[in-house]
Biopython code that builds the backbone (N, CA, C, O; Angstrom):
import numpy as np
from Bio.PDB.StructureBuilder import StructureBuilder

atoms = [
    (1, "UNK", "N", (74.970, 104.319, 94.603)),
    (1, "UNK", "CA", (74.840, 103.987, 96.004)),
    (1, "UNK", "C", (76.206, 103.752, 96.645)),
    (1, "UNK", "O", (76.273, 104.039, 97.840)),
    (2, "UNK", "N", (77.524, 103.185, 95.938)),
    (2, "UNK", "CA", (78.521, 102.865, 96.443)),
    (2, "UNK", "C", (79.226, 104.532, 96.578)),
    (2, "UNK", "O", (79.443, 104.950, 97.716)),
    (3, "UNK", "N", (79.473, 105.199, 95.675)),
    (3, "UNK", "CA", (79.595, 106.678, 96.157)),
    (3, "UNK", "C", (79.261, 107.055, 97.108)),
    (3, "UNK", "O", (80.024, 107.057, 98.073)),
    (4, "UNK", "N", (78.074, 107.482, 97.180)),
    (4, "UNK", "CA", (77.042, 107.691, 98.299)),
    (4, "UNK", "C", (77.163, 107.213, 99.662)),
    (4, "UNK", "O", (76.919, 108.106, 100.473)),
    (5, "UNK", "N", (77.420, 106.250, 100.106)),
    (5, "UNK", "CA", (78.015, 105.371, 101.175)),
    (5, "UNK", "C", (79.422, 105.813, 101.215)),
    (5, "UNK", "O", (79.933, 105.313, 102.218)),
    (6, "UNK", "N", (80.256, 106.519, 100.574)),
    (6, "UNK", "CA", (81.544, 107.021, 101.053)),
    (6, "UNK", "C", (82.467, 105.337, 101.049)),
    (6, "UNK", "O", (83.191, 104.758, 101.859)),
    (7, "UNK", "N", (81.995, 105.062, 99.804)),
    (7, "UNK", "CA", (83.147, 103.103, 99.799)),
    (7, "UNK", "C", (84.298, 103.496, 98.828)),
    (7, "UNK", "O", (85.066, 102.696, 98.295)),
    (8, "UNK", "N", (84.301, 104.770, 98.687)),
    (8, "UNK", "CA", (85.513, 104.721, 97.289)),
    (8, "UNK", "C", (86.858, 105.568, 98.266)),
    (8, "UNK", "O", (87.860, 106.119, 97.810)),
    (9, "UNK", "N", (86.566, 105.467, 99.279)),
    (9, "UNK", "CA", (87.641, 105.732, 100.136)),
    (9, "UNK", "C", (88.797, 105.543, 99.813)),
    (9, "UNK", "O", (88.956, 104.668, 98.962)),
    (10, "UNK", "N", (90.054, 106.263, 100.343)),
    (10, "UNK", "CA", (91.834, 105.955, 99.618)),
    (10, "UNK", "C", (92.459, 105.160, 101.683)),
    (10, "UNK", "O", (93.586, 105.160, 102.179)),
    (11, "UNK", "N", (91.161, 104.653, 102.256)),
    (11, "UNK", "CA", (91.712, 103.989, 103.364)),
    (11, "UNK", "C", (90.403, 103.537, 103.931)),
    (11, "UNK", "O", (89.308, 103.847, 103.462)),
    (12, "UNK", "N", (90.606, 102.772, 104.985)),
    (12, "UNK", "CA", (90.065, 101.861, 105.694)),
    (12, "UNK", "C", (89.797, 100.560, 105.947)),
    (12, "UNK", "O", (90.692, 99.716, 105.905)),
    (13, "UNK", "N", (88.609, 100.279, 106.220)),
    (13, "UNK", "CA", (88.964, 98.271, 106.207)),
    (13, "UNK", "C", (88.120, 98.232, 104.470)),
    (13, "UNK", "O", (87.161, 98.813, 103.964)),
    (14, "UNK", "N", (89.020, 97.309, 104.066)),
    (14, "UNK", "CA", (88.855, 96.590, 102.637)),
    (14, "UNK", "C", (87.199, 95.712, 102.552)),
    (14, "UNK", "O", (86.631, 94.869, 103.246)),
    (15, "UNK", "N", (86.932, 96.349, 101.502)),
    (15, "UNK", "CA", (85.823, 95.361, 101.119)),
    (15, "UNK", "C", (85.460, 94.581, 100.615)),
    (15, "UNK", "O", (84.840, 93.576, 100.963)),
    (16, "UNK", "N", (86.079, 95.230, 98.976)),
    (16, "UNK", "CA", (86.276, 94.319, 97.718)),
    (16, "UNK", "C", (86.407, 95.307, 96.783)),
    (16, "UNK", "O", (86.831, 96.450, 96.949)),
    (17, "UNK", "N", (85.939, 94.685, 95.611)),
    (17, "UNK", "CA", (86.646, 95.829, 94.462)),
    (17, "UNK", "C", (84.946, 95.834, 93.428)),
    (17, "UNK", "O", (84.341, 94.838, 93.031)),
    (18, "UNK", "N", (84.673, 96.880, 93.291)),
    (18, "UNK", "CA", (83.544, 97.375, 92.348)),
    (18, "UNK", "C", (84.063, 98.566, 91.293)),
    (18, "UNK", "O", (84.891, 99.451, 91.509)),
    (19, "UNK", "N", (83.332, 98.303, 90.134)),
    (19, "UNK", "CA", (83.938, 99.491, 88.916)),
    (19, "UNK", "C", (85.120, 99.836, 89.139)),
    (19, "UNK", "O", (85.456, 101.001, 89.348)),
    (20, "UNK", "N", (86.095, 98.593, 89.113)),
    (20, "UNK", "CA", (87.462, 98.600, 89.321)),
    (20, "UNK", "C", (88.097, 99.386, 90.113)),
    (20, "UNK", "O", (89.262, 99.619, 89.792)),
    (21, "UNK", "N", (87.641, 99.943, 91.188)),
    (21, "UNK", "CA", (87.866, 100.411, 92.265)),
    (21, "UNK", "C", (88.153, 99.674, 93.484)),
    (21, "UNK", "O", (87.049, 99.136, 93.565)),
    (22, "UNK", "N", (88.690, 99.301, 94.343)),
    (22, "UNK", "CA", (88.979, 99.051, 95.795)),
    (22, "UNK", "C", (87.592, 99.626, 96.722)),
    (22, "UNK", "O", (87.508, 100.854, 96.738)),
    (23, "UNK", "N", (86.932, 99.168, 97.188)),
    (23, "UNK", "CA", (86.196, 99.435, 98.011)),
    (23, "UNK", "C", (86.571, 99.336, 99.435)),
    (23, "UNK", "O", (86.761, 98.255, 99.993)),
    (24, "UNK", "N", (86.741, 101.249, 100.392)),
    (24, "UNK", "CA", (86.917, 100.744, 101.913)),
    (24, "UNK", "C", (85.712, 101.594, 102.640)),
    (24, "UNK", "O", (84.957, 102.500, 102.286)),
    (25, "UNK", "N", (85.854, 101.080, 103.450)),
    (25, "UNK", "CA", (84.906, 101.617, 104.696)),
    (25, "UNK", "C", (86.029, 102.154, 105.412)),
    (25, "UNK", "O", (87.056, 101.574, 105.764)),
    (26, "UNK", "N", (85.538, 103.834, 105.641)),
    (26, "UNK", "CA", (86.704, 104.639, 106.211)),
    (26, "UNK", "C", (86.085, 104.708, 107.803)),
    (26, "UNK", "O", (84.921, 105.086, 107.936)),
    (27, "UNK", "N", (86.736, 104.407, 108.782)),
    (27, "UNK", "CA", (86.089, 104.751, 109.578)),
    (27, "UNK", "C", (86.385, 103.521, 110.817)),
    (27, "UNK", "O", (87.140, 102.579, 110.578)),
    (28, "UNK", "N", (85.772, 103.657, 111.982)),
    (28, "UNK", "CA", (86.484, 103.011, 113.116)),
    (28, "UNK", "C", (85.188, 101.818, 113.569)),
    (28, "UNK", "O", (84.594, 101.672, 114.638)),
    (29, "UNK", "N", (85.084, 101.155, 112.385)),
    (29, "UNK", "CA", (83.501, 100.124, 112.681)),
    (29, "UNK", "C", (84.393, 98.944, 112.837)),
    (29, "UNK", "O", (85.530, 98.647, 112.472)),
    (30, "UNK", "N", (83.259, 98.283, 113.651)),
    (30, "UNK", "CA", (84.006, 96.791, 114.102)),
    (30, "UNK", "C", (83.634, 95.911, 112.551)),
    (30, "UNK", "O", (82.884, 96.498, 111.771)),
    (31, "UNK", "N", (84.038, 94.871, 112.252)),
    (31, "UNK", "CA", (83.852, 94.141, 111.468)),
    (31, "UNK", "C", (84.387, 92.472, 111.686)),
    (31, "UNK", "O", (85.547, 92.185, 111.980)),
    (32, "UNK", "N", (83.546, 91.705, 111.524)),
    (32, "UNK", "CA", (83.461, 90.158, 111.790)),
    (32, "UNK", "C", (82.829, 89.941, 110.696)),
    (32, "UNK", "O", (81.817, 90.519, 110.299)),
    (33, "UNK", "N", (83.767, 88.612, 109.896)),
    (33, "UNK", "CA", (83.192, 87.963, 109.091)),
    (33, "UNK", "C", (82.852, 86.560, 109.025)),
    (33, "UNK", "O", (83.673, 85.823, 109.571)),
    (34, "UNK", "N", (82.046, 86.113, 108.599)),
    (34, "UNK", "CA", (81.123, 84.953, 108.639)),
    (34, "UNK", "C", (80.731, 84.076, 107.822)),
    (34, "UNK", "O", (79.823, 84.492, 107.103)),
    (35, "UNK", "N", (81.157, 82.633, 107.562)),
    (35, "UNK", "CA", (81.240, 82.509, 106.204)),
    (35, "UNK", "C", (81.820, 80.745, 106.292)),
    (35, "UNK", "O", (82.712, 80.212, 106.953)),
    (36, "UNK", "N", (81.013, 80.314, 105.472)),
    (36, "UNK", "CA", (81.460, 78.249, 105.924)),
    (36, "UNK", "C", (82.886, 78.493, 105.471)),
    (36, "UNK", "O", (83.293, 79.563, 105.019)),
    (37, "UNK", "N", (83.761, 77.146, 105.676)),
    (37, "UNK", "CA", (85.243, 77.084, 105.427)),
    (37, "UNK", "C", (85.236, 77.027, 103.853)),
    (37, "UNK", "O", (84.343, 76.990, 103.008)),
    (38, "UNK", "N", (86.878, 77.036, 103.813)),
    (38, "UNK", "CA", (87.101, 77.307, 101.763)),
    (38, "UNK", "C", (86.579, 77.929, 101.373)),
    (38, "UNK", "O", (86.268, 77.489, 100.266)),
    (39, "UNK", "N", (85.824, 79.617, 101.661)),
    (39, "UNK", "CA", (84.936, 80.908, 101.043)),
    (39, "UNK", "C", (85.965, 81.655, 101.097)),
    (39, "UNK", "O", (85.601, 82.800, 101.367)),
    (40, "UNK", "N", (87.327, 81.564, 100.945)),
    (40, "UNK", "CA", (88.418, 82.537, 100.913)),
    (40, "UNK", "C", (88.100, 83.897, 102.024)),
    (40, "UNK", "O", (88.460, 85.051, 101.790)),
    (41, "UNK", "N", (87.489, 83.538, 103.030)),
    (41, "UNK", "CA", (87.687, 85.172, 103.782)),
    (41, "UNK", "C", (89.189, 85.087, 104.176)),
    (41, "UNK", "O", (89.725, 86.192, 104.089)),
    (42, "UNK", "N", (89.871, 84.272, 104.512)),
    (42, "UNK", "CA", (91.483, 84.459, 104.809)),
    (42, "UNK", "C", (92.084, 85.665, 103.562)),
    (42, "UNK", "O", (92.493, 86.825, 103.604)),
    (43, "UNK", "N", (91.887, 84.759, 102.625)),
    (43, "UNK", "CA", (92.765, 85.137, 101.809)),
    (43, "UNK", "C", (92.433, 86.645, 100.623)),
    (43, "UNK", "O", (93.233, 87.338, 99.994)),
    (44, "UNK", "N", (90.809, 86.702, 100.721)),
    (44, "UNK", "CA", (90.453, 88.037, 100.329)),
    (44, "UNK", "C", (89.578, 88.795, 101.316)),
    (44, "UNK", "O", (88.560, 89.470, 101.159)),
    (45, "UNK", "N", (89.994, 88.607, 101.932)),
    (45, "UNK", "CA", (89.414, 89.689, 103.393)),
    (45, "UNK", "C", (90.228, 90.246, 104.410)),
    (45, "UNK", "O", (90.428, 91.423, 104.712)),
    (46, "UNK", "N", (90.831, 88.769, 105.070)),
    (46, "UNK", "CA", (91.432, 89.140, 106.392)),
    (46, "UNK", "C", (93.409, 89.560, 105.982)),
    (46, "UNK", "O", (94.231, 90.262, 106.571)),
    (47, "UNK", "N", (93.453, 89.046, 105.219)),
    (47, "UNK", "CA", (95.281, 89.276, 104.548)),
    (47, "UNK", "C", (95.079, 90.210, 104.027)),
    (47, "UNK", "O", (96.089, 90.894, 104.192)),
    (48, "UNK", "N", (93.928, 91.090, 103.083)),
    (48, "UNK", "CA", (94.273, 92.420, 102.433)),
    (48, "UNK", "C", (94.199, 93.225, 103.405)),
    (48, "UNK", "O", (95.062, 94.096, 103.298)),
    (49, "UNK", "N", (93.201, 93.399, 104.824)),
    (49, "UNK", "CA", (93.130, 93.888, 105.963)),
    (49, "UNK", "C", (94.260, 94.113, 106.709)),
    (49, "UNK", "O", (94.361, 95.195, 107.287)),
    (50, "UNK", "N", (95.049, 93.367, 106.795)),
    (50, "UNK", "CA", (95.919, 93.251, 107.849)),
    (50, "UNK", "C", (97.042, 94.128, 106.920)),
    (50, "UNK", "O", (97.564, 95.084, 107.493)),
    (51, "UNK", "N", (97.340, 93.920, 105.867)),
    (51, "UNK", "CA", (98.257, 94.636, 104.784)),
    (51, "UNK", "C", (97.712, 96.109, 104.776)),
    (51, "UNK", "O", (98.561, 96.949, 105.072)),
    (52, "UNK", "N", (96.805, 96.448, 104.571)),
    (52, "UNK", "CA", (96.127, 98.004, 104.675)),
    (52, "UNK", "C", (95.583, 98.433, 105.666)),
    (52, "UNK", "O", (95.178, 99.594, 105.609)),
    (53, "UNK", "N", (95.429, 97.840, 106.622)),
    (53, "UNK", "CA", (94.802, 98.857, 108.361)),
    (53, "UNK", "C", (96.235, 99.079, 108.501)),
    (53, "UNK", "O", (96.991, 98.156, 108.196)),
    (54, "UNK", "N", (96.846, 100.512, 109.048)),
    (54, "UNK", "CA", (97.643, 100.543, 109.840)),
    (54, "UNK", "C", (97.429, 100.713, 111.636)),
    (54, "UNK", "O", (98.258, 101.148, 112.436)),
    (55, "UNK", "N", (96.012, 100.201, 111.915)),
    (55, "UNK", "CA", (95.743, 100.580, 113.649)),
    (55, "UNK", "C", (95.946, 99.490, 113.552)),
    (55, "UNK", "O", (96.495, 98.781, 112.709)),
    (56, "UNK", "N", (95.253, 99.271, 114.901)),
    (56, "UNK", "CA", (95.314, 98.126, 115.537)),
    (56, "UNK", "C", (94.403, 97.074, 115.597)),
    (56, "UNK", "O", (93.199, 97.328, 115.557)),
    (57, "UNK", "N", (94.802, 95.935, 115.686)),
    (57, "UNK", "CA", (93.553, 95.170, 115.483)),
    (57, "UNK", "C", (93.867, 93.360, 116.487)),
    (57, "UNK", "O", (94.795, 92.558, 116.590)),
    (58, "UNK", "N", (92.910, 93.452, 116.844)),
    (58, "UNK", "CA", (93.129, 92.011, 117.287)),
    (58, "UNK", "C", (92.296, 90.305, 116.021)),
    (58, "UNK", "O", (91.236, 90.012, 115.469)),
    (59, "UNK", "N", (93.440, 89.836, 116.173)),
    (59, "UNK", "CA", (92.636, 88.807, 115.110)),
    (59, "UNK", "C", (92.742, 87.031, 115.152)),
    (59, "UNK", "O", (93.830, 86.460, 115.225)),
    (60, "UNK", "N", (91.602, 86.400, 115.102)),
    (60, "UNK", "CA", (91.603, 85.201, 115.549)),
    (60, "UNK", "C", (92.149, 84.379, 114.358)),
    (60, "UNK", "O", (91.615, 84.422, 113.249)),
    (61, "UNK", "N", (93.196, 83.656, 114.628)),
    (61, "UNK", "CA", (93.906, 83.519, 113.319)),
    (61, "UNK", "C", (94.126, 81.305, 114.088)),
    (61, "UNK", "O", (95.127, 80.837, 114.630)),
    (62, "UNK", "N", (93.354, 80.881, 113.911)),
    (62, "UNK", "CA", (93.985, 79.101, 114.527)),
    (62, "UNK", "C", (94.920, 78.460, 113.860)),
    (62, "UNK", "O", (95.572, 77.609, 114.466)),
    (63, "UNK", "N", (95.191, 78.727, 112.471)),
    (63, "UNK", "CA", (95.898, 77.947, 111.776)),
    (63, "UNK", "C", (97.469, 78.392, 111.451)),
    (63, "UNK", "O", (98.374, 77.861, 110.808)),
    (64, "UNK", "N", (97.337, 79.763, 112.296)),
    (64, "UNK", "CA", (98.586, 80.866, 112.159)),
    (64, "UNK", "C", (99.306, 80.968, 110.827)),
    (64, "UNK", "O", (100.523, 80.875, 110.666)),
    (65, "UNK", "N", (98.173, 81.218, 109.684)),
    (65, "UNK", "CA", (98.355, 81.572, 108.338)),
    (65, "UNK", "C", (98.383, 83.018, 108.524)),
    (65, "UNK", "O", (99.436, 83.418, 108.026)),
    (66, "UNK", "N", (97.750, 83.934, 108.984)),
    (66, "UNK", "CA", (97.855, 85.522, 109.232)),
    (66, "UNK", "C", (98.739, 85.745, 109.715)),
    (66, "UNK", "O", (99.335, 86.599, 109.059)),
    (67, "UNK", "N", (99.416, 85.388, 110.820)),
    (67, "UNK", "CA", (100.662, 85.706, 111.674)),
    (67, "UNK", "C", (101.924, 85.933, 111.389)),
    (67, "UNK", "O", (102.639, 86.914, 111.593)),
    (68, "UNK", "N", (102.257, 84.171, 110.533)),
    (68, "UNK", "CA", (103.678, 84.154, 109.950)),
    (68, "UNK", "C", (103.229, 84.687, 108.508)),
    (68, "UNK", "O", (104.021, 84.418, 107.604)),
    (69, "UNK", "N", (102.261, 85.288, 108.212)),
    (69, "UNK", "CA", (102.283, 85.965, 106.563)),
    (69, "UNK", "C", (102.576, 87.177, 106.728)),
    (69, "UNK", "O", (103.474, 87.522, 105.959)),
    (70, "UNK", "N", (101.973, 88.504, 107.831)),
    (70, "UNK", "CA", (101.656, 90.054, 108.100)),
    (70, "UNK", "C", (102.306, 89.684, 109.450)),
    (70, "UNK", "O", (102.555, 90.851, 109.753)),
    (71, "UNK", "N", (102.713, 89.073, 110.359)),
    (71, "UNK", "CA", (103.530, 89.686, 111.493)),
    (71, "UNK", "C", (104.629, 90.564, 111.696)),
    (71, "UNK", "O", (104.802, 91.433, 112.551)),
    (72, "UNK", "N", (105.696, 89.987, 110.281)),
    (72, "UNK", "CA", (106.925, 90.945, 110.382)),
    (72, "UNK", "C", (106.779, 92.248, 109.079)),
    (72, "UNK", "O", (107.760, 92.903, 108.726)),
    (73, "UNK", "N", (105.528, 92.424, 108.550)),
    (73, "UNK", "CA", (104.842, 93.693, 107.813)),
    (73, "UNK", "C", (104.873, 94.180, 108.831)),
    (73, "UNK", "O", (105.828, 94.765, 109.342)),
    (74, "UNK", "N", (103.698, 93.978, 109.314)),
    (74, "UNK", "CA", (103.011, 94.843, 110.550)),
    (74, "UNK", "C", (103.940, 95.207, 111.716)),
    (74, "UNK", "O", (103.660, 96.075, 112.543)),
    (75, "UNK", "N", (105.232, 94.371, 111.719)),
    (75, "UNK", "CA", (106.125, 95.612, 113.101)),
    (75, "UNK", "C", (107.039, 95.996, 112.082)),
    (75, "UNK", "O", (107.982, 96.653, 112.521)),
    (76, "UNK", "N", (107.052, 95.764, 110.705)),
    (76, "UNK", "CA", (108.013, 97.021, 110.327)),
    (76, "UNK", "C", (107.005, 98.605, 110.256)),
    (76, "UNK", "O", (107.490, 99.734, 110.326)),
    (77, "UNK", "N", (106.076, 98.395, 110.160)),
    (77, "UNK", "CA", (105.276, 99.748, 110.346)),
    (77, "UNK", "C", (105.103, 100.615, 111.592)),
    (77, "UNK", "O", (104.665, 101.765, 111.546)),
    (78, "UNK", "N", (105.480, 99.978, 112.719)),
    (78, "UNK", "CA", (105.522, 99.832, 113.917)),
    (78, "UNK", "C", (104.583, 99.707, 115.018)),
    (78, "UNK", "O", (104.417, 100.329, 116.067)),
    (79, "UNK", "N", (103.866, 98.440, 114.310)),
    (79, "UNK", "CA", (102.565, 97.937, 115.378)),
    (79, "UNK", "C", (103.646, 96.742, 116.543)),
    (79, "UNK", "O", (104.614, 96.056, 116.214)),
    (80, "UNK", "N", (103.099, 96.862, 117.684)),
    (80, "UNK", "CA", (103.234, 95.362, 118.651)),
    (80, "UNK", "C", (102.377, 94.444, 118.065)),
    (80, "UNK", "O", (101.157, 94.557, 117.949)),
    (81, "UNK", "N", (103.210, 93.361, 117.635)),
    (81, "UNK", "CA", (102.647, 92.117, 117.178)),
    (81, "UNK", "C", (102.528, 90.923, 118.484)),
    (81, "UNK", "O", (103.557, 90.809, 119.150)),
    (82, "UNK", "N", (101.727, 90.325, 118.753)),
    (82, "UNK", "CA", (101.814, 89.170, 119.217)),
    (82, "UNK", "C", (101.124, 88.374, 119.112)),
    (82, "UNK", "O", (100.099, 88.720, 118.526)),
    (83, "UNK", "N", (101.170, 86.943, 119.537)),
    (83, "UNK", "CA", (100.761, 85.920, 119.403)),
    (83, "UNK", "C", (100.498, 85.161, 120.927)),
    (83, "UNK", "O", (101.351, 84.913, 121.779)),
    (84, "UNK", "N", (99.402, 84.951, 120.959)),
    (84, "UNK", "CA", (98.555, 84.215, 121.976)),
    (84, "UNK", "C", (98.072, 82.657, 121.815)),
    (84, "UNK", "O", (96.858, 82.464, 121.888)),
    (85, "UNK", "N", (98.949, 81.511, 121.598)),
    (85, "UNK", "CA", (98.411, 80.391, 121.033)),
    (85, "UNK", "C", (97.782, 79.201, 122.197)),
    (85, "UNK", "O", (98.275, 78.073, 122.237)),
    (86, "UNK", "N", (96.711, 79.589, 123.064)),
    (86, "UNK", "CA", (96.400, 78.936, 123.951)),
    (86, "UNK", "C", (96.837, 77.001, 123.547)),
    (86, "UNK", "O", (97.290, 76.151, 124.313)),
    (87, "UNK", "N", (96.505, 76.901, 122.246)),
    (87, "UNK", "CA", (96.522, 74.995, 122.139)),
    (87, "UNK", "C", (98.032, 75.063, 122.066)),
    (87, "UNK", "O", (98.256, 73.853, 122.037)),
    (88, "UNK", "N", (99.020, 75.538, 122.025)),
    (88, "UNK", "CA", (99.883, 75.451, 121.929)),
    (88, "UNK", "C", (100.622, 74.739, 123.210)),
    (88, "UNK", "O", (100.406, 75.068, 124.377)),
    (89, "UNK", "N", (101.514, 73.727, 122.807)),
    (89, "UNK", "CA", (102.544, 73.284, 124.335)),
    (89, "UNK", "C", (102.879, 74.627, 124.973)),
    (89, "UNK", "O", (102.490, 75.091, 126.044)),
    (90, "UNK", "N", (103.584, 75.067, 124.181)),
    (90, "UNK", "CA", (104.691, 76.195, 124.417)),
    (90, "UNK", "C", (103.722, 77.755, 125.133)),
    (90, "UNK", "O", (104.154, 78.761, 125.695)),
    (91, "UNK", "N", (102.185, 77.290, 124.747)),
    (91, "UNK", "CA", (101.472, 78.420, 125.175)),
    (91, "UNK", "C", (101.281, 79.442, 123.995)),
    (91, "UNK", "O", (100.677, 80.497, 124.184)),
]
sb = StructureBuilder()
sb.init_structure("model")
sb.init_model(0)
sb.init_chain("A")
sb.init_seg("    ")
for serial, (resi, resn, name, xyz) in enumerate(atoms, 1):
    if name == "N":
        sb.init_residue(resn, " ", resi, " ")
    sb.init_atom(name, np.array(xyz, "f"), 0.0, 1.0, " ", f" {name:<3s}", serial, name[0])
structure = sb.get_structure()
């Protein structure tokens, strides 16, 4: 079934890893994940994402662990990075 579904892809958004394979979804689907706190989506979802999409993506990041980790990745590849920190003094 994971064949079949086209998940053994060499790109797209990251899934996880089955029969020691990398699992992606190739293709231009939205994806939101959902999930109580301390379930690692930061750290095995949204950081392998941001390391392997080279488009574009907008991402809600509050604790600005994604930002200062993949910001200066992501403009050496040559995406516009920015940062929008509404609670912020500084904006």
């Amino acid at each position: 079934e994971v064949k079949k579904a086209g998940l053994f892809a060499k790109k797209g958004i990251f899934l996880g890893k089955a029969y020691g394979r990398y699992l992606f979804l190739d293709g231009y689907e939205h994806l939101i994940v959902f999930a109580p706190t301390g379930t690692g989506k930061t750290t095995t979802l949204t950081m392998m994402n941001l390391l392997t999409w080279k488009e574009s993506c907008i991402v809600s990041d509050i604790k600005l662990q994604l930002f200062s980790t993949t910001s200066k990745y992501r403009q050496s590849i040559g995406n516009k990075v920015f940062l929008w920190n509404p609670g912020s003094r500084e904006g």
